[in-house]
C-alpha positions as CSV (number, residue, x, y, z in Angstrom):
1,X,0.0,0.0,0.0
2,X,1.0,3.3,-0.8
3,X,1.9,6.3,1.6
4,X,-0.8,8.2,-0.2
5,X,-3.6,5.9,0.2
6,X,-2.7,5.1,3.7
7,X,-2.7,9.3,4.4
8,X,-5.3,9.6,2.9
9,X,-7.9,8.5,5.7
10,X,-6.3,12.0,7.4
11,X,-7.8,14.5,4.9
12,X,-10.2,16.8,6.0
13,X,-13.4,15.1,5.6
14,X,-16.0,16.6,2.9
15,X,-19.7,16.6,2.8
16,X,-21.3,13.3,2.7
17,X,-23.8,11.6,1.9
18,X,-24.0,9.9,5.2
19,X,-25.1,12.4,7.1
20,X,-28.7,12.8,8.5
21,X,-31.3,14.9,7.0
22,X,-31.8,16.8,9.7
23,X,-27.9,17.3,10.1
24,X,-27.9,18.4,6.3
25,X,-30.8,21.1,6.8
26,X,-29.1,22.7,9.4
27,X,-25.9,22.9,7.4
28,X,-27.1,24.5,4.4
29,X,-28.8,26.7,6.6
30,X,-26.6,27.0,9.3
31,X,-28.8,26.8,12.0
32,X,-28.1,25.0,15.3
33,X,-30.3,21.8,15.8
34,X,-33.5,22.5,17.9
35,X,-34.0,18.9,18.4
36,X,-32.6,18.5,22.1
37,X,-34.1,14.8,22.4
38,X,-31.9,13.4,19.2
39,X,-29.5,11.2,20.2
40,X,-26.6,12.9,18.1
41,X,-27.3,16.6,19.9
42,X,-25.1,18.2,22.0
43,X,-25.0,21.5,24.0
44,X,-22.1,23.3,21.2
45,X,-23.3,25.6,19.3
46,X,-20.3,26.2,17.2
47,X,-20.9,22.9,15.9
48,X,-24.6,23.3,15.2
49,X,-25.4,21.7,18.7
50,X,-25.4,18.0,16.3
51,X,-22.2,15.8,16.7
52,X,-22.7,14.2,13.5
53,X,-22.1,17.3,12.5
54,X,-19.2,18.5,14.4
55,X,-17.2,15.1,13.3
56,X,-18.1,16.5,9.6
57,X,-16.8,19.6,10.4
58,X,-13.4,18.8,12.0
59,X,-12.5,15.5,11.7
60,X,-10.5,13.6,13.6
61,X,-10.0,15.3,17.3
62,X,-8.4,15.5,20.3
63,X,-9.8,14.3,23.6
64,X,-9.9,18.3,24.9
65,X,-12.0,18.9,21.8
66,X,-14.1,16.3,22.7
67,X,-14.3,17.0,26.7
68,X,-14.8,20.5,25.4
69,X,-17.8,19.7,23.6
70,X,-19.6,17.6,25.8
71,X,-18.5,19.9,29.1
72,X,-16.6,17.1,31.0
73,X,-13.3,16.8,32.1
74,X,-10.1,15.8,29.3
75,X,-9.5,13.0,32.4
76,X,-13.5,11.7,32.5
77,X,-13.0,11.4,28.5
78,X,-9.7,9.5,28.4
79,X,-11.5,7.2,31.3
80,X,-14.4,6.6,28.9
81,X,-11.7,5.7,25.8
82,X,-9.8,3.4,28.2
83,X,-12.7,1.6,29.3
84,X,-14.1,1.2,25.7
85,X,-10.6,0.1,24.3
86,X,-10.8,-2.3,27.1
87,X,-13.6,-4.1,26.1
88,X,-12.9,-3.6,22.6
89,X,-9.6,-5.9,23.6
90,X,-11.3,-8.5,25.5
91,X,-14.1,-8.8,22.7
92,X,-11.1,-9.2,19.9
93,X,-10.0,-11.8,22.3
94,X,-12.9,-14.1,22.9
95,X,-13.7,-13.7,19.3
96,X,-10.0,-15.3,18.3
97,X,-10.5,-17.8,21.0
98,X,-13.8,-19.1,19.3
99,X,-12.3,-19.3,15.9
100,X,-9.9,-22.1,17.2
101,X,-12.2,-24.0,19.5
């Protein structure tokens, strides 16, 4: 595999079509999201209040962007990614473990 095709996962994303329709209108129109019971909203209204559409927007982050946007602390957030790549680990495990038995 090429460098190029392996860097290029770490362009700036463009405008999908994978994105809600919801998260679409309020791009175009660039309006915040008044739909405060959708799973995908969040309090940030830089990012339209929508995370779908703040990972449009900017990509890949760090996890101070991320803490930043859901108003917790950069420690509660890297707690949250160890805990997932955690299980994530143990789930890779058991699945190689069942290939064999």
């Amino acid at each position: 595999m090429s460098w190029n095709k392996r860097c290029s996962s770490f362009e700036e994303p463009k405008k999908s079509g994978k994105l809600r329709e919801c998260a679409v209108a309020c791009m175009d129109n660039d309006v915040a999201c008044p739909i405060k019971d959708c799973k995908h909203w969040l309090e940030y209204d830089e990012d339209l209040n929508c995370c779908l559409i703040s990972i449009e927007l900017n990509g890949r982050m760090t996890l101070r962007e991320i803490a930043d946007r859901l108003k917790v602390s950069f420690v509660r957030v890297k707690q949250i990614q160890d805990k997932g790549l955690k299980k994530l680990s143990k789930l890779r495990n058991k699945t190689v473990l069942q290939t064999f038995e």
